[in-house]
C-alpha positions in Angstrom: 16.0 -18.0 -7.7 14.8 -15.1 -10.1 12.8 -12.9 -8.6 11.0 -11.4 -12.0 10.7 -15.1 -13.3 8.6 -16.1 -10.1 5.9 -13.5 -11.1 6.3 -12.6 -14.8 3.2 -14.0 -16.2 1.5 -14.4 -12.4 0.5 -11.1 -12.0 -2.9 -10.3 -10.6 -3.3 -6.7 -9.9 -3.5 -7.7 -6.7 -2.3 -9.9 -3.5 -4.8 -10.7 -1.2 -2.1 -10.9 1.5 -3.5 -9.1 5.0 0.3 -8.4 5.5 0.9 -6.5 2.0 -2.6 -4.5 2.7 -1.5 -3.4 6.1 2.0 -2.4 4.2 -0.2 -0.5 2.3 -2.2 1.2 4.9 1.2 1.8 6.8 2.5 4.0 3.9 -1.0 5.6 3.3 -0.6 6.7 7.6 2.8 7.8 7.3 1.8 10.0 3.6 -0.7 11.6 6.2 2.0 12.8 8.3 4.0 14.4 5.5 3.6 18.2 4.6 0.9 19.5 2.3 2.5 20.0 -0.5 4.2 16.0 -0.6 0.2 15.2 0.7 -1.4 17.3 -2.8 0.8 15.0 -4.7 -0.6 11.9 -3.4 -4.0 12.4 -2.7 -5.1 14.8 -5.5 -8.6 14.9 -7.0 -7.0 12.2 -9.8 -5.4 9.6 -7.6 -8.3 10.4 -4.5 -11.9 9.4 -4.8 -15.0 11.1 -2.8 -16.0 8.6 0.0 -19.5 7.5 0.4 -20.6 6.3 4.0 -21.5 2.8 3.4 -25.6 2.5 1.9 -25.1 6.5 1.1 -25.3 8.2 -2.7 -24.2 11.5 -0.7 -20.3 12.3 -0.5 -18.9 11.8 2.8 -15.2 13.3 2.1 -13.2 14.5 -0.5 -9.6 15.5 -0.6 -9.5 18.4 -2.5 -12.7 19.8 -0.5 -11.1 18.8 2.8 -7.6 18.2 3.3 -7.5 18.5 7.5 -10.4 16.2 7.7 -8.4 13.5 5.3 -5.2 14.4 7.4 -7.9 13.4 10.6 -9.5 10.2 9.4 -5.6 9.1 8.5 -4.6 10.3 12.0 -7.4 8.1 13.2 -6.9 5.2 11.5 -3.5 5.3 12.6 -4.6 5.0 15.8 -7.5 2.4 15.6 -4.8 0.4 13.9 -2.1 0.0 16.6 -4.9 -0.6 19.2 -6.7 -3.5 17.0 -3.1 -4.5 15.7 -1.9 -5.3 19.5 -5.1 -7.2 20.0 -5.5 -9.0 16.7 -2.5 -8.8 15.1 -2.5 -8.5 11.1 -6.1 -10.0 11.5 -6.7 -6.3 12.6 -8.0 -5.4 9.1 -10.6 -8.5 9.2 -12.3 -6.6 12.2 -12.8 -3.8 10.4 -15.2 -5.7 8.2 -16.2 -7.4 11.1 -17.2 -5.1 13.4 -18.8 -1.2 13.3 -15.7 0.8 13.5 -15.2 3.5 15.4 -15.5 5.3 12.3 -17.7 4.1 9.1 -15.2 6.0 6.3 -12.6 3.7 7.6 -13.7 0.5 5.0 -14.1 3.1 2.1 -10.8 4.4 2.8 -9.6 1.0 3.3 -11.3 0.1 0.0 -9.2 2.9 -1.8 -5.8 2.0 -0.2 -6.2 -1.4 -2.0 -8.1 -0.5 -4.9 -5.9 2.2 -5.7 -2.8 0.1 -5.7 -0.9 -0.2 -8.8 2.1 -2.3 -8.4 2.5 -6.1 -6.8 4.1 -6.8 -3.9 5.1 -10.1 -2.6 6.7 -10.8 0.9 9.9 -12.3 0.1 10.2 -15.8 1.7 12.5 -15.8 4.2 15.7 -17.4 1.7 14.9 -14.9 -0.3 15.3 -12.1 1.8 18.4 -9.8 2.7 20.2 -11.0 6.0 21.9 -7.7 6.3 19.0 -5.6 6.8 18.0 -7.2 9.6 13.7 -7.3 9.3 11.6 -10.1 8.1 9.8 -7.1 6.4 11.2 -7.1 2.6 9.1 -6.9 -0.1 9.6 -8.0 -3.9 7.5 -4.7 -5.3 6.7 -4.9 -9.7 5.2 -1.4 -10.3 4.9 -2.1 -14.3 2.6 -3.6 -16.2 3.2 -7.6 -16.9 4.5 -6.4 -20.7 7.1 -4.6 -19.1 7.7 -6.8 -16.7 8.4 -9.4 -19.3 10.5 -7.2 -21.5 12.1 -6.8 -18.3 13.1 -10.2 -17.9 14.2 -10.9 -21.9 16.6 -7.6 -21.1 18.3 -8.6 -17.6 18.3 -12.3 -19.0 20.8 -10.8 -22.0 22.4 -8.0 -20.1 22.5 -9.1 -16.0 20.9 -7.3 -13.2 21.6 -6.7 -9.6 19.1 -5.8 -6.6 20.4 -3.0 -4.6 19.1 -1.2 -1.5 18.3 2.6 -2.5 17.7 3.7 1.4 15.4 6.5 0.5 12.6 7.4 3.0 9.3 5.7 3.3 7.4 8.9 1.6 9.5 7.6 -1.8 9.4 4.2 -2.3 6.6 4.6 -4.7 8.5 6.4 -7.1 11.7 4.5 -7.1 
């Protein structure tokens, strides 16, 4: 099965999947926990909004004017997450919407994890996936635009292609 034939013409911007969100807000957590400078990369004043409490026309955080209170409310989320996740599972992002969390910037920020996302990602079905590595957790990630994606395919059709693993840390995998 192709991989780039199953989704050239099928992207949507976005997968409503719970399980690629919380993917999402995984990698968003562990950016939170790398050093300031990796941090200024990824949550600049370009790529970062200013939060608004919900109902609220006056900011309620802003990267650039507060970098230890984003490196807090992702420190906190982190932690609200593997409570809810070991009582609800991947449903724990439902609850959030659900019920008043403990803190009322986590559905903004939540908002701009998956609004800010760029690229698709599909959960590989398990023939698809890799035996060697071992995790039901593989993902199929298109970080270009459906154009390119369909140049793409015309190219590896002609010329071949192989998937490899590139093994670089979790802080990279957007760049690859």
């Amino acid at each position: 099965r192709a991989f780039g034939a199953a989704v050239t013409g099928e992207f949507s911007g976005q997968n409503a999947n719970l399980e690629i969100w919380d993917l999402l807000v995984a990698m968003a957590i562990c950016a939170g926990r790398m050093t300031q400078e990796r941090m200024d990369l990824l949550f600049n004043q370009e790529n970062f909004p200013t939060l608004f409490l919900p109902g609220s026309s006056e900011p309620a955080l802003s990267y650039t004017h507060n970098r230890a209170k984003f490196r807090a409310l992702l420190q906190e989320l982190a932690s609200y997450r593997q409570r809810e996740v070991g009582q609800h599972g991947i449903y724990w992002l439902n609850q959030v919407y659900r019920e008043v969390p403990i803190n009322p910037l986590f559905g903004p920020l939540l908002g701009w994890i998956w609004d800010s996302n760029r690229s698709y990602v599909l959960a590989l079905a398990d023939e698809d996936r890799v035996p060697e590595l071992i995790t039901p957790f593989q993902y199929l990630l298109l970080s270009a635009p459906p154009e390119m994606e369909a140049a793409f395919q015309t190219l590896k059709a002609k010329h071949g292609s192989t998937f490899c693993f590139h093994g670089s840390g979790s802080s990279n995998w957007h760049c690859i």
